[in-house]
Residue, then its C-alpha position, 0 to 999 in steps of 0.5 A: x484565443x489560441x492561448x485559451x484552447x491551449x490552456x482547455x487542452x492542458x486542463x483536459x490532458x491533466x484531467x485525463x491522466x488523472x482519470x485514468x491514475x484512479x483506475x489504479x486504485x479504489x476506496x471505500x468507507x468501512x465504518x472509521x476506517x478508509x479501505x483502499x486497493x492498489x492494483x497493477x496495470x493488469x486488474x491484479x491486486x498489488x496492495x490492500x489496507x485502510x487508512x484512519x480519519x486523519x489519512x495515515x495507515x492503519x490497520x493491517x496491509x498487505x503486498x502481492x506480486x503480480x501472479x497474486x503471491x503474498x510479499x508482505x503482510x503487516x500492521x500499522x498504528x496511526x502511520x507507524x509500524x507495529x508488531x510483527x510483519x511478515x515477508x515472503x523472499x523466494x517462498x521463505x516467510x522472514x517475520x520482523x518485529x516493528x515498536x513505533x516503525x523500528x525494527x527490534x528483531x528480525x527471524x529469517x529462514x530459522x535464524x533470530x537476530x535481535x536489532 
């Protein structure tokens, strides 16, 4: 009997933990695409973008800090980074130009560097 309550109490914990790990987070369909939004322990939006039917990123994601200030903001092709992205370090924006999750060139505060 003790072996059966310990074993409802674990399944309970997991449930529980599980529960309160999905307030984190919410999905919702929009047509093909899934739109998820992360959040911070506070309510505040940590990221936002979508995912394809077959569950990799798609589409365009964005980053913020916890005051709501944009880190990043890029595209995604069926799981790869594409396109340019931009980065936002000490209020500077730095773009990056991404072919198949590669960086090819990097622009940061006026300066262009080709990879």
């Amino acid at each position: 009997m003790k072996k059966y309550i310990l074993t409802l109490a674990i399944l309970f914990i997991g449930l529980m933990a599980f529960a309160q790990e999905n307030k984190n987070v919410t999905h919702e369909q929009k047509g093909d695409l899934i739109e998820t939004t992360y959040f911070y322990a506070d309510g505040a939006i940590q990221q936002q973008g979508t995912f394809n039917k077959a569950g990799k990123l798609h589409g365009t994601w964005t980053s913020f800090d916890k005051e709501g200030n944009k880190l990043a903001v890029g595209n995604y092709d069926n799981g790869k980074k594409v396109g340019k992205w931009t980065f936002w370090v000490d209020g500077e924006a730095n773009e990056v130009d991404y072919v198949d999750s590669k960086m090819t060139k990097v622009t940061k505060a006026n300066k262009e560097n080709t990879i």
